[in-house]
C-alpha positions in Angstrom: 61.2 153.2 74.1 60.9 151.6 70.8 64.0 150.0 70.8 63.4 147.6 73.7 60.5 146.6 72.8 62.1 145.7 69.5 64.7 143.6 71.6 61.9 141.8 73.8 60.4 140.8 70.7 63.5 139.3 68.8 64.4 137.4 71.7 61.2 135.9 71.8 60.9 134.8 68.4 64.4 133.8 67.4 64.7 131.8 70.7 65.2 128.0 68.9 64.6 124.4 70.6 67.5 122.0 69.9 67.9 118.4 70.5 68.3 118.5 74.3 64.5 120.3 74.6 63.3 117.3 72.2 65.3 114.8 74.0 63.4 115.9 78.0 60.0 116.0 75.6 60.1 112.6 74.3 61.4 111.4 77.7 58.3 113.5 79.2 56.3 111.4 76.8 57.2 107.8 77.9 56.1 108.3 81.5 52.5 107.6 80.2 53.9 104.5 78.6 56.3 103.6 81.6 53.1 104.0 83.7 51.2 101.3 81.6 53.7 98.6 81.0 56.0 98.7 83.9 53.9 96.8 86.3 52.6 93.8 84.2 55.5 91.9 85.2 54.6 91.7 88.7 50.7 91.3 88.4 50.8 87.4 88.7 52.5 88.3 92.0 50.0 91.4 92.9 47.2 88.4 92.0 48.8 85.6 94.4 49.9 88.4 97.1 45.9 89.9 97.4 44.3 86.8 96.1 42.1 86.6 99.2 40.7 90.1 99.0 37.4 90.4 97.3 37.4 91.5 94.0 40.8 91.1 93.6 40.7 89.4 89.9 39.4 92.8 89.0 40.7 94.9 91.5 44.6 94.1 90.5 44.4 94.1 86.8 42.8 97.8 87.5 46.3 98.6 88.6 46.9 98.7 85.1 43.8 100.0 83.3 43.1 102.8 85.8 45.7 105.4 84.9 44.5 105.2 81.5 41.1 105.7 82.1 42.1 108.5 84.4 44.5 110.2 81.1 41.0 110.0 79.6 39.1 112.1 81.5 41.2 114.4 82.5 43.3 115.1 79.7 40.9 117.6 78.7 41.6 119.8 82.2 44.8 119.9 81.5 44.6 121.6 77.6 42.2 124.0 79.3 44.8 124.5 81.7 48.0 124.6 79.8 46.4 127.1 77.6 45.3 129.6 80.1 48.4 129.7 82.3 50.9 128.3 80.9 53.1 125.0 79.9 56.2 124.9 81.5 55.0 125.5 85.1 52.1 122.4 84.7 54.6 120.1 82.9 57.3 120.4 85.9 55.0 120.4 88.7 53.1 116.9 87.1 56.9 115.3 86.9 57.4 115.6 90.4 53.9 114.6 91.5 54.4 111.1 89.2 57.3 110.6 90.9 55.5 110.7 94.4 52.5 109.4 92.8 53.9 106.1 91.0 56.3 105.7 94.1 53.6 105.0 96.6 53.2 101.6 96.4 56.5 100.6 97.1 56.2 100.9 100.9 52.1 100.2 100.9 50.5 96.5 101.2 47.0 98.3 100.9 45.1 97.3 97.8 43.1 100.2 98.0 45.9 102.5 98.8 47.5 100.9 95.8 44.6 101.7 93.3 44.1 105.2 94.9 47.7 106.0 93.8 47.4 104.6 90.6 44.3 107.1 90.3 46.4 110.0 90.7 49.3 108.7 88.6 46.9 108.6 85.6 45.9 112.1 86.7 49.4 113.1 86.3 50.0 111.2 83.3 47.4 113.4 81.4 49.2 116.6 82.3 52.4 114.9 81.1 51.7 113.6 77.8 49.2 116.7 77.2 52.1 119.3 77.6 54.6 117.4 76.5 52.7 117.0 72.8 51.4 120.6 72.8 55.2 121.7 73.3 56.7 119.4 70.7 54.4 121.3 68.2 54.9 124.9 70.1 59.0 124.7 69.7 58.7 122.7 66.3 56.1 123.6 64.4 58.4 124.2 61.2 56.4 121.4 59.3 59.8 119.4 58.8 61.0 119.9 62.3 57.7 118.8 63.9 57.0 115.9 61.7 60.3 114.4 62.5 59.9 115.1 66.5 56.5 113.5 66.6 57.5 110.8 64.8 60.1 110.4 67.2 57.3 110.8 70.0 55.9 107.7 68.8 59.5 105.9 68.4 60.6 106.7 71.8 57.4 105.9 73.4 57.1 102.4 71.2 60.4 101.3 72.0 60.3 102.4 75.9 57.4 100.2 76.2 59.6 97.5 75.0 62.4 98.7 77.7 60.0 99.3 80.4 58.9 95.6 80.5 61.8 94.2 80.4 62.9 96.4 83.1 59.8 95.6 84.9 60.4 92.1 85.0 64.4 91.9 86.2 63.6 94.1 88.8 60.2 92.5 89.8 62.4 89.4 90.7 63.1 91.4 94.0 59.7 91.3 94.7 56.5 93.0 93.4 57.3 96.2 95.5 60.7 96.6 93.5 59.3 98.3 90.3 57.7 100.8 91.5 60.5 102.4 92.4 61.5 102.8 88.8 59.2 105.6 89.2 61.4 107.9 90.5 63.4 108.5 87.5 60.8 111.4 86.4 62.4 113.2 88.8 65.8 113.5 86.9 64.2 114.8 84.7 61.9 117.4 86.3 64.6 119.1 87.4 66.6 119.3 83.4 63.0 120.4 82.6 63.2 123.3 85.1 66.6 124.4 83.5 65.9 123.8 79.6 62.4 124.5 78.8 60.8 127.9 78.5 57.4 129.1 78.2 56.7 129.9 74.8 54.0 132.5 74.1 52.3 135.5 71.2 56.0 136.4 71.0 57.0 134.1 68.2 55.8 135.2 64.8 56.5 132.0 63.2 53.3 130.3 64.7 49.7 130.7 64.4 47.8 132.8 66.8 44.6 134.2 67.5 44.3 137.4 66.3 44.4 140.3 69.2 40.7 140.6 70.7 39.6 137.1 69.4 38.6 134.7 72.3 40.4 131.4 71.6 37.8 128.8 71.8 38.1 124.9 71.5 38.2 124.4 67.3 35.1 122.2 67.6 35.0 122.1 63.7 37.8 120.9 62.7 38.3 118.3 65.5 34.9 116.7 65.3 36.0 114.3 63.0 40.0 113.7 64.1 38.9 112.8 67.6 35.9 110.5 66.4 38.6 108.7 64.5 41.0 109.1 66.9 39.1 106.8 69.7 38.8 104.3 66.8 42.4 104.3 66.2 43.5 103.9 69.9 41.7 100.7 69.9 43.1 99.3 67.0 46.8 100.5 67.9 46.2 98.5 71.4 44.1 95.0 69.7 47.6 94.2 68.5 49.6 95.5 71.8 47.3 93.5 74.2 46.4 90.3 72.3 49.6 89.4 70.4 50.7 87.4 73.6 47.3 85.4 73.5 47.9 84.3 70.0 51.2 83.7 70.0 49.9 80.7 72.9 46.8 80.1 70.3 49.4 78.9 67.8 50.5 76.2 70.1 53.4 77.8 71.6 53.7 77.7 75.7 52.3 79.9 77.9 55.1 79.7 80.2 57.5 80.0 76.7 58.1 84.1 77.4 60.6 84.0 75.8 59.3 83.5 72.5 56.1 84.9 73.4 58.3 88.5 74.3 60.3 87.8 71.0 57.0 88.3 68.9 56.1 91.4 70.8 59.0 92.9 70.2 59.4 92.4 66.8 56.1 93.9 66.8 56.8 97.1 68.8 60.0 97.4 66.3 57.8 97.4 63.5 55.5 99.9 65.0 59.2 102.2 65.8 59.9 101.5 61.9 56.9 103.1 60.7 56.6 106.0 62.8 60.6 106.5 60.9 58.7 106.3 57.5 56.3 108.8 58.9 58.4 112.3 57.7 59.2 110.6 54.7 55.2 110.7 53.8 54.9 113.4 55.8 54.5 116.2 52.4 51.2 113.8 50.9 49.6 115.0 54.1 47.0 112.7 56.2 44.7 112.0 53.2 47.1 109.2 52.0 49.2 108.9 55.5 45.7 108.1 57.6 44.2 105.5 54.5 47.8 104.0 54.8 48.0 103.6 57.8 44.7 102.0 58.6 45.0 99.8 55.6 48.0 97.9 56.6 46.3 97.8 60.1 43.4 96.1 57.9 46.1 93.4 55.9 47.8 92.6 59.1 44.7 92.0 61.3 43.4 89.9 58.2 46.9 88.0 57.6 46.5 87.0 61.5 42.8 85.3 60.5 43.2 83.8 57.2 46.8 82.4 57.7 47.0 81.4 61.4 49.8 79.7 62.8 52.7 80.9 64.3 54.3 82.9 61.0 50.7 84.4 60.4 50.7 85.6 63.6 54.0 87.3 63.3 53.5 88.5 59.9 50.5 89.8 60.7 51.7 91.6 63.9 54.9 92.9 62.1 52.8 94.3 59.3 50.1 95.8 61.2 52.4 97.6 63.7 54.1 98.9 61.0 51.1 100.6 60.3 50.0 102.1 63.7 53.9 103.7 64.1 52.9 105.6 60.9 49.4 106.4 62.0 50.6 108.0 65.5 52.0 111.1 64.1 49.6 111.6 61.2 46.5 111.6 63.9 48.3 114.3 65.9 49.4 116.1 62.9 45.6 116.2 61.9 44.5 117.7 65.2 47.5 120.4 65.6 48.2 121.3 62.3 45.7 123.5 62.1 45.4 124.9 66.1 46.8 128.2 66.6 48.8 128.6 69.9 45.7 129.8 72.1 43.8 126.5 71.8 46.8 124.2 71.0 46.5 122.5 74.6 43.0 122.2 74.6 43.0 120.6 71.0 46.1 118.3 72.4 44.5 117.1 75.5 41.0 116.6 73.6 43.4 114.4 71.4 45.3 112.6 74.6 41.7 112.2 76.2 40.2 110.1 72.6 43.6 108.0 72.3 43.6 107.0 76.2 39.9 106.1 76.1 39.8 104.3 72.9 43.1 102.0 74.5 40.6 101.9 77.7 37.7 100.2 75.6 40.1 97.6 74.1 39.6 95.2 75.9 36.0 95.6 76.3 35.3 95.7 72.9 37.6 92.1 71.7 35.7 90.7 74.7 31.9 91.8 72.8 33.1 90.8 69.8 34.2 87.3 71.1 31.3 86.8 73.2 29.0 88.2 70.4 30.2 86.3 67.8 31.0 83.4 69.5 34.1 83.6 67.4 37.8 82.2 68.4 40.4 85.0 69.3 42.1 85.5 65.5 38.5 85.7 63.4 37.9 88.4 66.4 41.0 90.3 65.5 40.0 89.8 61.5 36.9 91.3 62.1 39.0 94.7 63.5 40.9 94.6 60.6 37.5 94.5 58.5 36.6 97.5 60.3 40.1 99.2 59.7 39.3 98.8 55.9 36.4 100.4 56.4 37.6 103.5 57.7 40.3 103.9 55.7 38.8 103.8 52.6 36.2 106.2 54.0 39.1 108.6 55.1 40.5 108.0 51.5 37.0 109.6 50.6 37.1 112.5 53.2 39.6 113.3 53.3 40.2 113.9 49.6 37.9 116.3 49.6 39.2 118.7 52.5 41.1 121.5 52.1 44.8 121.1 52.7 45.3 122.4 56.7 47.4 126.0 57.5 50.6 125.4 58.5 52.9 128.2 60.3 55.7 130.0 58.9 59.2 127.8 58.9 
């Protein structure tokens, strides 16, 4: 009786993820982003299509800003989920239900139908991006292996923004139904998901784990301060990402001139790509020099955009601070997990997701306070988040110096 039990076990623990399980996981990853940026395109028809409805100069730029909101709250659910019955089985059946989900609109002319459906997309997204995450570091967490996939996370999800609204826009020329059915392609992958991922479980040896008898909880005390920090950081990663277009047009360029105005932001999200590469490079000084870097050239490129102005400031200034948010990605979810054994490793992740999501929901709530409180034009705004990116990051220099390097798993 020994013997198989001995069997069960190796196969368990020697069973390896290769590049095809990274490759569905970092496609898993960009239906959050795909979700976001694929309709943006299309909203100056969505605006001239329900223009007569009331409400609708709120109402239709909520197509956008509710699934994010909605990854916010419920991202949470779906750690406590993930970690109590499993991965695989949420991740799959959350792929499908995007599909539907994000799919709806392209046969409704309901406005309310249409923001319903975004409700649940968002709903779906949190699932997505909360498995997706917690499985990256649950078939990688070799420190060198994971550093390199989550860096990657933040490459493919950077760079599929960048696809997504292009796509957005050639197919929105069909009409503003047309993208929606873009959609779809989650179910492709669904079904490689059902085929190439497993559950992983106690089995493996290699990771952390509560000991036998021990009920896993949510680490409160070591996330306390990486979520705080966290909701920061999503706003600064989406100041750049949402008002790079505005002052581009601020430096005197067009506001019909997309094409420059799309040159600028994707130079940007390349930038943001090219530091998420540096990341495993970084990745043995840990997050007490990756998070102070990271911030810091946040801080010089927001500044760079206030003090120089002008077209090249803003493009500098854009290039150098998204080089800094593709590095400070990965370190902010290597800070949460590195530490989480397997039993609380969703919960930690989607407390994570939850803080990211709603610190990109407050974005532009907060650039609108400081503008309106400061009376301020749009640049000394965006200096005055670089201010308080320097801030924080030479408080994390602090901190974080003092912590105790976190536990990492057996490679």
């Amino acid at each position: 009786m020994t013997k198989p039990n001995l069997e069960v076990a190796q196969t368990t623990t020697t069973r390896r993820a290769g590049a095809w399980q990274a490759t569905l996981l970092l496609a898993g990853s960009c239906m959050p982003v795909m979700g976001s940026v694929l309709i943006t395109p299309v909203l100056p028809q969505l605006s001239a299509h329900f223009g007569d409805e009331p409400g609708a100069d709120v109402l239709v730029p909520m197509i956008v800003a509710i699934p994010a909101l909605m990854i916010a709250l419920f991202a949470p659910f779906a750690g406590q989920i993930i970690d109590r019955t499993g991965r695989k089985t949420l991740l799959v059946v959350a792929m499908f239900a995007y599909a539907v989900a994000g799919t709806v609109p392209a046969w409704l002319d309901n406005l309310t139908g249409i923001l319903i459906s975004r409700a649940f997309v968002g709903l779906f997204e949190a699932a997505i991006m909360t498995v997706c995450t917690t499985l990256i570091v649950d078939y990688f967490h070799e420190e060198h292996r994971r550093n390199r996939y989550l860096s990657l996370q933040t490459v493919a999800t950077t760079l599929g923004a960048t696809v997504f609204i292009a796509l957005g826009g050639a197919v929105g020329s069909a009409g503003w139904h047309a993208p929606f059915w873009i959609y779809a392609i989650a179910i492709p992958i669904a079904v490689a998901m059902v085929f190439s991922l497993w559950e992983p479980g106690r089995g493996d040896s290699t990771d952390l784990h509560v000991p036998a008898g021990e009920k896993a909880r949510v680490p409160w005390r070591i996330l306390g301060l990486p979520l705080v920090v966290t909701v920061f950081a999503g706003f600064t990663f989406y100041v750049m990402v949402i008002e790079v277009s505005y002052l581009v047009v601020g430096t005197g360029v067009a506001a019909d001139d997309t094409a420059t105005i799309g040159l600028v932001a994707a130079i940007a999200s390349l930038a943001t790509a090219g530091g998420a590469f540096t990341f495993p490079r970084i990745a043995k000084a840990g997050t007490r020099l990756q998070l102070p870097l990271a911030f810091g050239l946040q801080a010089v490129g927001m500044i760079i955009v206030w003090l120089f102005g002008g077209f090249a400031g803003v493009l500098v200034g854009a290039i150098v601070a998204g080089y800094g948010s593709g590095i400070l990605l990965p370190s902010l979810v290597t800070w949460v997990v590195a530490r989480t054994r397997f039993e609380e490793r969703g919960r930690a992740t989607g407390w994570w997701t939850a803080s990211f999501f709603f610190g990109q929901f407050l974005t532009p709530l907060l650039m609108g306070a400081i503008t309106a409180a400061t009376g301020a034009p749009l640049p000394v705004a965006v200096g005055i988040v670089g201010i308080a990116a320097a801030i924080v990051a030479a408080i994390l220099a602090v901190v974080l110096r003092r912590q105790r390097p976190a536990p990492v798993a057996a490679a």
